[in-house]
LOPAKE-785161 format. One record per atom (N, C-alpha, C): residue number from 1; residue in three letters; atom name; x, y, z. Coordinates in steps of 0.2 Angstrom, whole numbers. Example, Ala and Ser with C-alpha at 12.3 -4.5 7.8 and 13.67 -1.06 7.14 Angstrom:
2
+-----+-----+------+-------+-------+-------+
|   n | res | atom |    xx |    yy |    zz |
+-----+-----+------+-------+-------+-------+
|   1 | ALA |    N |    66 |   -28 |    39 |
|   1 | ALA |   CA |    62 |   -22 |    39 |
|   1 | ALA |    C |    66 |   -16 |    39 |
|   2 | SER |    N |    64 |   -11 |    35 |
|   2 | SER |   CA |    68 |    -5 |    36 |
|   2 | SER |    C |    64 |     0 |    39 |
+-----+-----+------+-------+-------+-------+
//
This chain:
90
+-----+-----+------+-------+-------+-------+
|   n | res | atom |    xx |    yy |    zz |
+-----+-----+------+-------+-------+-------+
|   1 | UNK |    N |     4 |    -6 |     0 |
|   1 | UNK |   CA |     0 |     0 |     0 |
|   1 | UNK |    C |     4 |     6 |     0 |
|   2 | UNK |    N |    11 |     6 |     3 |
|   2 | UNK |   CA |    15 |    14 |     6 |
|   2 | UNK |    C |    17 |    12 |    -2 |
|   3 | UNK |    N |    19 |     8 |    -6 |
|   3 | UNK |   CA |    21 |     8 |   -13 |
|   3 | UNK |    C |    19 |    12 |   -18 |
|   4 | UNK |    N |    11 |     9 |   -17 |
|   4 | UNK |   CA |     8 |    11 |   -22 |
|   4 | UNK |    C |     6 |    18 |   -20 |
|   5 | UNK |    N |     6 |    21 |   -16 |
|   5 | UNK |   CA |     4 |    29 |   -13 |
|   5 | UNK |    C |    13 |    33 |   -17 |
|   6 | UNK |    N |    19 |    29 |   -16 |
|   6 | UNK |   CA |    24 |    31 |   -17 |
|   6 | UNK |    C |    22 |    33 |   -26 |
|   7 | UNK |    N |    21 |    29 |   -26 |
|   7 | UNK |   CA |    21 |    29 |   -35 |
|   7 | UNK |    C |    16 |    32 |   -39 |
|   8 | UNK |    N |    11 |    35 |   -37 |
|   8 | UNK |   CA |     8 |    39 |   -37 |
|   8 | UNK |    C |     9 |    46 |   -37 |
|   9 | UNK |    N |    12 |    46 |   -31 |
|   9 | UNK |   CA |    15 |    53 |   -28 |
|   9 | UNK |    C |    21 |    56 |   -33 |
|  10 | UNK |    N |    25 |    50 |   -35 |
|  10 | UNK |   CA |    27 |    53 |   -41 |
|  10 | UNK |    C |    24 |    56 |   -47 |
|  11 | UNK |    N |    23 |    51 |   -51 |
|  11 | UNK |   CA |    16 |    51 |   -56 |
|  11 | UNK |    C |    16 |    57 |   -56 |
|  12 | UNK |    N |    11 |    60 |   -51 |
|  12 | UNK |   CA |     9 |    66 |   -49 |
|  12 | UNK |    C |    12 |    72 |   -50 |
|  13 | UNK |    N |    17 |    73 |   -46 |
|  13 | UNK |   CA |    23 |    77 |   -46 |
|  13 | UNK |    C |    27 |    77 |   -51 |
|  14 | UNK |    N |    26 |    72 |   -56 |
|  14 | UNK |   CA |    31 |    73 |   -61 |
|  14 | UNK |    C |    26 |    77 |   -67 |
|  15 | UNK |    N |    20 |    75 |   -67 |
|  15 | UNK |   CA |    15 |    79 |   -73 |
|  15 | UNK |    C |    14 |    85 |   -72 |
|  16 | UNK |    N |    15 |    87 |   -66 |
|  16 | UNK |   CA |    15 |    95 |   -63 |
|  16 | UNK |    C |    21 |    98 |   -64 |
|  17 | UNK |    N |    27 |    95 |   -64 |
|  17 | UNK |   CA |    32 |    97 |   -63 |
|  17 | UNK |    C |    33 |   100 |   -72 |
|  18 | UNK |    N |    32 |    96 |   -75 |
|  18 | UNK |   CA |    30 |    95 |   -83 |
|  18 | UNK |    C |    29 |   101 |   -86 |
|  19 | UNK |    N |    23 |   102 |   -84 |
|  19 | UNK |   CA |    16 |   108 |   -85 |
|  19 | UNK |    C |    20 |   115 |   -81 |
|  20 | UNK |    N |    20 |   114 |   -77 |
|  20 | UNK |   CA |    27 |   120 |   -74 |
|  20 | UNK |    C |    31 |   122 |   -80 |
|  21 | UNK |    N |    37 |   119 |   -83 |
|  21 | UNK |   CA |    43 |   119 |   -88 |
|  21 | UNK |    C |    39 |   120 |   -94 |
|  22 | UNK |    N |    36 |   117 |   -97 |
|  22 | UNK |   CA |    30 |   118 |  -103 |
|  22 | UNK |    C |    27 |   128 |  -101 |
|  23 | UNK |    N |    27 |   127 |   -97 |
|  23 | UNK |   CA |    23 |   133 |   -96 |
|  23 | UNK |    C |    29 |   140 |   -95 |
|  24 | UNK |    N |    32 |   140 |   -92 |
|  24 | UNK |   CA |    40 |   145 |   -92 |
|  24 | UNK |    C |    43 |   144 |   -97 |
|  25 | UNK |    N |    41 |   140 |  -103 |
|  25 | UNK |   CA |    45 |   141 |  -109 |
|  25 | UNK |    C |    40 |   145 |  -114 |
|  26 | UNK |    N |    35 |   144 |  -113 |
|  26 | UNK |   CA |    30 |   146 |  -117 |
|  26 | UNK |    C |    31 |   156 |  -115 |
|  27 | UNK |    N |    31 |   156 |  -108 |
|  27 | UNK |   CA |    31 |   165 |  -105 |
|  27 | UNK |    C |    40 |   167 |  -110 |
|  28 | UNK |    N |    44 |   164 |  -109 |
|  28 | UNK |   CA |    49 |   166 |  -111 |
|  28 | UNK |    C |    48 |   167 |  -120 |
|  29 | UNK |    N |    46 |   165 |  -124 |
|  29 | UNK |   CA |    46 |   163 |  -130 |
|  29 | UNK |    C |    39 |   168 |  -132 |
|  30 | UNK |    N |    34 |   170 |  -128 |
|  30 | UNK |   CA |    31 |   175 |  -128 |
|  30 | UNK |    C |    33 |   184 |  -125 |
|  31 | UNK |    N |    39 |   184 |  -121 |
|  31 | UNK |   CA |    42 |   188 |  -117 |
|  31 | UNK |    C |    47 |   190 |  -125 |
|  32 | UNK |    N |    49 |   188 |  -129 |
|  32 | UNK |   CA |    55 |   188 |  -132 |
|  32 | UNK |    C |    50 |   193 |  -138 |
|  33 | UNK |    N |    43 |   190 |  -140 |
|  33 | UNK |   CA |    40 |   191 |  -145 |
|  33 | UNK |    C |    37 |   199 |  -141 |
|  34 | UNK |    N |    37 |   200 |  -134 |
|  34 | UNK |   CA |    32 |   204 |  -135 |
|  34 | UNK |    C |    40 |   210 |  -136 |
|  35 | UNK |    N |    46 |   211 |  -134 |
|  35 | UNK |   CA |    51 |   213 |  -134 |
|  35 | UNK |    C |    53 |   215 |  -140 |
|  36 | UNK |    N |    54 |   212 |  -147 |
|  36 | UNK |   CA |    52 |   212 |  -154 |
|  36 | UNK |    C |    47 |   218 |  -154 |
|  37 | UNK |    N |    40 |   216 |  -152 |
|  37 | UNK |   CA |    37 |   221 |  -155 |
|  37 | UNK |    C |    37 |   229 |  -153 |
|  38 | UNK |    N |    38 |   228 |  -147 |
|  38 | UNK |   CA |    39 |   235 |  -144 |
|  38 | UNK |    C |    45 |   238 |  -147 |
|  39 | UNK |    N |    52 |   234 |  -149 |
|  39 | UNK |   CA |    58 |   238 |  -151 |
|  39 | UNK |    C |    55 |   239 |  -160 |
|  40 | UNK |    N |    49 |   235 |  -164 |
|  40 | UNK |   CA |    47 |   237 |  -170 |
|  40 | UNK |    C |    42 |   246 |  -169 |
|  41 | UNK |    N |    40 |   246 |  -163 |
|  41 | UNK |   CA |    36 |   251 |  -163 |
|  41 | UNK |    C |    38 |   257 |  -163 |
|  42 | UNK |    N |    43 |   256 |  -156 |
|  42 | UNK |   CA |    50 |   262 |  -155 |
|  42 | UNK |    C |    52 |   265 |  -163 |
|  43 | UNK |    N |    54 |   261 |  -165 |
|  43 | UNK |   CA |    59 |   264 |  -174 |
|  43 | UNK |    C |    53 |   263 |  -177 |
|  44 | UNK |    N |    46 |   262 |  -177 |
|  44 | UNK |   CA |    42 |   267 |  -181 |
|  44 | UNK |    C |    40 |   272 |  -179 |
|  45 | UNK |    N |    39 |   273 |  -172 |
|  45 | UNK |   CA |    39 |   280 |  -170 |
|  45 | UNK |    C |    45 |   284 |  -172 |
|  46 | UNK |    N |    52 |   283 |  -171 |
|  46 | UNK |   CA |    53 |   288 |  -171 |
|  46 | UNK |    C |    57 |   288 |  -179 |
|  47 | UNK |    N |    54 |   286 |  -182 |
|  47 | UNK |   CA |    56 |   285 |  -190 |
|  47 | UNK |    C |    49 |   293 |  -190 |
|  48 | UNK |    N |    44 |   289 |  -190 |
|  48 | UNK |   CA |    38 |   294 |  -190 |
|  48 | UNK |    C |    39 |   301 |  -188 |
|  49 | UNK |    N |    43 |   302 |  -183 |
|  49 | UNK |   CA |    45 |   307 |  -181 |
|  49 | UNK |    C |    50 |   313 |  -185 |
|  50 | UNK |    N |    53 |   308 |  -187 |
|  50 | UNK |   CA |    59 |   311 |  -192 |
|  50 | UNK |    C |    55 |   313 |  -197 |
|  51 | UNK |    N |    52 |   310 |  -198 |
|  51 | UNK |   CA |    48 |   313 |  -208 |
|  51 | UNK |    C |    45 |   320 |  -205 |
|  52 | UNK |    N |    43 |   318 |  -198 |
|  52 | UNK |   CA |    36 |   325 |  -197 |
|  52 | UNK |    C |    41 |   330 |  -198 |
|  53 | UNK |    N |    47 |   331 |  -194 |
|  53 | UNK |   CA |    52 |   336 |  -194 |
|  53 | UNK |    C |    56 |   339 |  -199 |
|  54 | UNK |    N |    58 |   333 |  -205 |
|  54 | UNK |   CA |    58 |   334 |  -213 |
|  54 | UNK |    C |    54 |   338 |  -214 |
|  55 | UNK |    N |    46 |   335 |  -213 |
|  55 | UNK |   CA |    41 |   340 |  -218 |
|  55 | UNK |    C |    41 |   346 |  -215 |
|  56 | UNK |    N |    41 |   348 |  -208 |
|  56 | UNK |   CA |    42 |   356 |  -207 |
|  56 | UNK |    C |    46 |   357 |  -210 |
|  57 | UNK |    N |    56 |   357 |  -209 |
|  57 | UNK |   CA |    60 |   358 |  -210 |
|  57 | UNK |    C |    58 |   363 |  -219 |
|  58 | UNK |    N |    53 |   360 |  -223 |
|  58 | UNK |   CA |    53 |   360 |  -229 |
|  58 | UNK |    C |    49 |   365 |  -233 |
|  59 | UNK |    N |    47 |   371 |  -226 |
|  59 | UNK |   CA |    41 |   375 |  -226 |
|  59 | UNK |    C |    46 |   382 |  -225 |
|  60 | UNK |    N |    43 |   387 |  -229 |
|  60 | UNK |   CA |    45 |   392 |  -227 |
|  60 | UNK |    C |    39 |   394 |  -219 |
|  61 | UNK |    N |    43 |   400 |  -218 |
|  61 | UNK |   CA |    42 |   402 |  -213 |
|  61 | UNK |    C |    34 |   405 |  -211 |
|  62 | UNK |    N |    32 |   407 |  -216 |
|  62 | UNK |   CA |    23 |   408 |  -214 |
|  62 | UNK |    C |    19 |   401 |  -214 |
|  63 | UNK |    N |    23 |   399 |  -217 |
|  63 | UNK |   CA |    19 |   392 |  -217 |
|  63 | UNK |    C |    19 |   386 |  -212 |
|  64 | UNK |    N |    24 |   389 |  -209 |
|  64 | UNK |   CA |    26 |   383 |  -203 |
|  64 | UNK |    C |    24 |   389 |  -197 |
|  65 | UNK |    N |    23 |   396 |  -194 |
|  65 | UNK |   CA |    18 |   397 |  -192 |
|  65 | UNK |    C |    10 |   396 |  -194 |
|  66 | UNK |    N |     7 |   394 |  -199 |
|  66 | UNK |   CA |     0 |   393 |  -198 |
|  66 | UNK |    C |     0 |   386 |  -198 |
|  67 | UNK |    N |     6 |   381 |  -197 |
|  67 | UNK |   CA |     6 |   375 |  -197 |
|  67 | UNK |    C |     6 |   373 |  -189 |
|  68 | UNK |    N |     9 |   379 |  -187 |
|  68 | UNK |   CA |    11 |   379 |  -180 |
|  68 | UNK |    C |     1 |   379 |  -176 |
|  69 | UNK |    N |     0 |   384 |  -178 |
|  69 | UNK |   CA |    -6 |   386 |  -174 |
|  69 | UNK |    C |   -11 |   381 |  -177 |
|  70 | UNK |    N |   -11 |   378 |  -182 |
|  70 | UNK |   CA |   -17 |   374 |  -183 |
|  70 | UNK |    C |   -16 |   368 |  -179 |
|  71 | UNK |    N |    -9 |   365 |  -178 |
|  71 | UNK |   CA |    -7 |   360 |  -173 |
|  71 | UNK |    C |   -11 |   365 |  -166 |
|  72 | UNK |    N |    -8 |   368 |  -163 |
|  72 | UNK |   CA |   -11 |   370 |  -157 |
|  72 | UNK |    C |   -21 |   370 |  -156 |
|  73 | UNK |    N |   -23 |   374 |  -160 |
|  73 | UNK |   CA |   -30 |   372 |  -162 |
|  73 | UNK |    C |   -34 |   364 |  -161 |
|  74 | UNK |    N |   -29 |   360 |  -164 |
|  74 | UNK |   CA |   -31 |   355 |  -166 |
|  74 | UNK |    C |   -30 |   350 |  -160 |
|  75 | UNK |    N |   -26 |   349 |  -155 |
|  75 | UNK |   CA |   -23 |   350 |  -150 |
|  75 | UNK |    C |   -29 |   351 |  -145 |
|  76 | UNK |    N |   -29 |   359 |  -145 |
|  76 | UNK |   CA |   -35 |   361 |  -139 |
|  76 | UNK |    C |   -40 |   359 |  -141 |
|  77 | UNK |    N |   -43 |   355 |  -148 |
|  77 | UNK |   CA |   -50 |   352 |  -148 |
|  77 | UNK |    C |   -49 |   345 |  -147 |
|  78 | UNK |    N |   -46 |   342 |  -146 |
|  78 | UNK |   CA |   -44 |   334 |  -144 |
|  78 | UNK |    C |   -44 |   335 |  -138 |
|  79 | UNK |    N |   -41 |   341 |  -131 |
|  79 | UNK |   CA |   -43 |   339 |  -126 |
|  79 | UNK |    C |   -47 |   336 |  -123 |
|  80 | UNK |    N |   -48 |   333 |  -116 |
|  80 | UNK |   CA |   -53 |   330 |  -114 |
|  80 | UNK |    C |   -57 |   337 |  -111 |
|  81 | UNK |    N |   -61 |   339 |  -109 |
|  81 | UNK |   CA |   -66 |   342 |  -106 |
|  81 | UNK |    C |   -67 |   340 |   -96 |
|  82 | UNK |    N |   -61 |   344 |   -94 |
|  82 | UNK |   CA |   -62 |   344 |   -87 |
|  82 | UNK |    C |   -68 |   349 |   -82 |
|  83 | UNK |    N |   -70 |   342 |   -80 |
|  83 | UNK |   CA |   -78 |   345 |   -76 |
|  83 | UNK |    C |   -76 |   348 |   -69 |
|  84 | UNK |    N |   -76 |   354 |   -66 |
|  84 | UNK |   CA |   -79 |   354 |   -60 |
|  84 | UNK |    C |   -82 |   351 |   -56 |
|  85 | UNK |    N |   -80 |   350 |   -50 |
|  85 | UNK |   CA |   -85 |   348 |   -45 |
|  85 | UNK |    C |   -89 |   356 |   -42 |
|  86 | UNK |    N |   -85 |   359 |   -44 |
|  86 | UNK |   CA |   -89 |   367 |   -41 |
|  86 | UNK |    C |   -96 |   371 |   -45 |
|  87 | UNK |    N |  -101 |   369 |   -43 |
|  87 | UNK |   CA |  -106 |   373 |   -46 |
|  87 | UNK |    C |  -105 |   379 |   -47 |
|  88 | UNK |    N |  -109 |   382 |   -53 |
|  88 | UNK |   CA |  -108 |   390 |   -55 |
|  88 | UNK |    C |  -112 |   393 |   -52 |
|  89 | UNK |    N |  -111 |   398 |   -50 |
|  89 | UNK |   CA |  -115 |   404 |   -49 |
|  89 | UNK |    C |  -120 |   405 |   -54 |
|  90 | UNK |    N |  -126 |   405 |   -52 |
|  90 | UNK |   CA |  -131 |   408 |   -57 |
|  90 | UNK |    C |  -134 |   415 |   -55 |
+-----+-----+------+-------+-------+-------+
//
């Protein structure tokens, strides 16, 4: 009987043990993929970057101010809209 408990216990221990390693190879192999993608995202942000700066670079002067303030415009209309907690005065 302490036999068959013993060999069991292994059994046991050894499918969990399994499913454990199985599974830490999977996070690392996922870890690696998600590290990839973040360093693809980086060098297209700042790839994307450089072109914005090219295409000002490429502007005279009034045109890179009304390029300037339509960015800001565009800017203040994308903000979120913060609410008070304070009632107005009526």
């Amino acid at each position: 009987m302490n036999f068959l408990k013993q060999v069991l216990l292994t059994i046991f221990l050894s499918v969990i043990a399994s499913a454990g390693f199985a599974q830490s190879s999977a996070t690392k192999a996922q870890k690696e993929a998600d590290k990839k993608q973040d360093a693809l995202k980086k060098e297209s942000d700042a790839a994307q970057e450089k072109a914005i700066k090219r295409h000002w670079k490429g502007q005279d002067k009034e045109t890179r101010k009304r390029m300037k303030q339509t960015q800001k415009k565009s800017k203040r209309n994308q903000r979120t809209k913060k609410w008070s907690a304070k009632k107005k005065k009526e």
